[in-house]
Each structure stands twice: as structure tokens, then as C-alpha cells.
MARBA-87044 format. One record per residue (C-alpha): z, y, x. Coordinates in pm, 1 decimal. Layout:
BEGIN
        pz        py        px
         Z         Y         X
...
END
This chain:
BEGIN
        pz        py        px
       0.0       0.0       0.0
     -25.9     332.9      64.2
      70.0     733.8       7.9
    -111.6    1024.8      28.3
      98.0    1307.6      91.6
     -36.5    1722.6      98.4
     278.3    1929.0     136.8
     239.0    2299.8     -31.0
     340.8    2609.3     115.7
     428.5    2782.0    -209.0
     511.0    3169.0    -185.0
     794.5    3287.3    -332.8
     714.8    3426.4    -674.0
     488.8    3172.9    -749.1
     671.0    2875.3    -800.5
     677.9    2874.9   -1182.0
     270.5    2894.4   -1119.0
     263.7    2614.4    -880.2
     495.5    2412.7   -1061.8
     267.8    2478.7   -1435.0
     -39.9    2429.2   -1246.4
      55.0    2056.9   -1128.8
     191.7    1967.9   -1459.7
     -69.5    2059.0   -1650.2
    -408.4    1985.1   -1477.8
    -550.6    1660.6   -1560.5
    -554.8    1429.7   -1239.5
    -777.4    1158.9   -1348.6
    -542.0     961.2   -1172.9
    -405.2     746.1   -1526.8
    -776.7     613.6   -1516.9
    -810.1     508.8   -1157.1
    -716.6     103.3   -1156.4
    -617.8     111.4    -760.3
    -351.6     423.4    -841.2
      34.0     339.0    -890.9
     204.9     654.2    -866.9
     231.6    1034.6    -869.9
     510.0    1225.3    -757.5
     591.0    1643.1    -738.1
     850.8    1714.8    -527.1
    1022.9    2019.4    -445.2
    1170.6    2037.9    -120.6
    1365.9    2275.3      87.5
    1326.2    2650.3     108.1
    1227.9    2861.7     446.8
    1212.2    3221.9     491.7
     919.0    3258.1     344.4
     803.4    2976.4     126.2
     922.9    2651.8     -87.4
     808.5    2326.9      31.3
     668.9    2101.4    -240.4
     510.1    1795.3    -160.3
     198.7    1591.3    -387.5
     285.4    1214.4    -360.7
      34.0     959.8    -492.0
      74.4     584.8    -395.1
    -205.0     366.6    -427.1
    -300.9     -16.6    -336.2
    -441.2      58.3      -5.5
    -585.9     327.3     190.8
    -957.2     239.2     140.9
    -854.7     314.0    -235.2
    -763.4     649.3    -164.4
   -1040.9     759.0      58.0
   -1262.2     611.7    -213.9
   -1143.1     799.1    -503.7
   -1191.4    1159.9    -269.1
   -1552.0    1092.8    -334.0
   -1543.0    1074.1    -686.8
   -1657.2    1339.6    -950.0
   -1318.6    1242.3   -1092.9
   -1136.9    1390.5    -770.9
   -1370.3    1713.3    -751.6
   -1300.3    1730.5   -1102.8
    -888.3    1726.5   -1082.3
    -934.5    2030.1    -793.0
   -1165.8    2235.0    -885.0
   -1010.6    2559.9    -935.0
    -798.0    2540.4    -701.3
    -920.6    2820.1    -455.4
    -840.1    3015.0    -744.2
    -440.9    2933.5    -659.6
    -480.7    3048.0    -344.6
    -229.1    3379.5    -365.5
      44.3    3096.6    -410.9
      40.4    2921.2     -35.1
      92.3    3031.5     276.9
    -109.0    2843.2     435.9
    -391.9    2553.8     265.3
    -221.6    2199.4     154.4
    -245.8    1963.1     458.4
    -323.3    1620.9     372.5
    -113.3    1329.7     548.5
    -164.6     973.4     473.5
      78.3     662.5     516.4
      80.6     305.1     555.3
     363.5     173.6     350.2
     596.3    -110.2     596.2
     848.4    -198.4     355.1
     966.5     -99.2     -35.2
    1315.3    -140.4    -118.5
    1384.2    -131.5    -520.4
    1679.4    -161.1    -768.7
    1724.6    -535.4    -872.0
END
């Protein structure tokens, strides 16, 4: 398995904008088979900016890459230069290979 990661730089101020934005764009992701999970997470504050962190899990890797060149992916981000006043700096994508899962019995 895997998880795709892009951290967010979010301004402050725009939080409540970053925050609607994720909630209520439609991902595509419910209709992708290889997809498992989706996570927002808000993280710690800086000077300057929030941290918040996109978390999707999928079956592999390969899955992943695959779906970035789908209409389905261009669809769930298109618009989003339009957020741009929010970040500091542009989401930085950072992928992992999952080792080991521990979960509630």
C-alpha cells in the first residue's frame, strides 16, 4: 500500500477557505476502485502559516501515479490556481511506501 501526501502552506486568514475548499470539491476519489482513504489534517502553526496535510492511501503506488493521468484527477484540481492567495508556497507532493499498519482489534 501506499500514501500520497501534499502538505499545504495555508496563510493565515485563509483557513476557513482552505478548509471549505477541501470539503466541498468533488475528488473523484469514491469512484476510483484502487483508492482506500482520504484524510485532511491540520497540523501545527508557524509564524506565518498553518500546516495542513492531503492524505490519500491507495493499493499501491502504480495506482496512484495512474489515477494523476486521469480526466478524473484534472477534473478534482482544476481551479485550484485560483486558491493560490491561500499558500505560501505551492503543495509539495510526497509519496510513501507503507511497511507496516497497526489497527484496533
Amino acid at each position: 500500500m501506499s500514501i500520497a501526501k501534499n502538505p499545504s502552506q495555508v496563510t493565515y486568514g485563509g483557513e476557513g477557505s482552505f478548509e471549505q475548499t477541501c470539503v466541498s470539491r468533488d475528488s473523484y476519489l469514491a469512484r476510483v476502485r484502487e483508492f482506500l482513504d482520504f484524510h485532511i489534517v491540520r497540523g501545527p502553526a508557524a509564524k506565518d502559516h498553518l500546516l495542513y496535510s492531503l492524505l490519500t492511501v491507495w493499493l499501491s503506488r502504480r495506482e496512484f501515479e495512474d489515477r494523476t493521468r486521469t480526466e478524473a484527477f484534472r477534473a478534482a484540481h482544476r481551479g485550484a490556481a485560483n486558491d493560490k492567495p491561500l499558500y505560501l508556497a505551492p503543495p509539495r507532493f510526497e509519496g510513501f511506501d507503507i511497511i507496516q499498519i497497526v489497527t484496533q482489534s
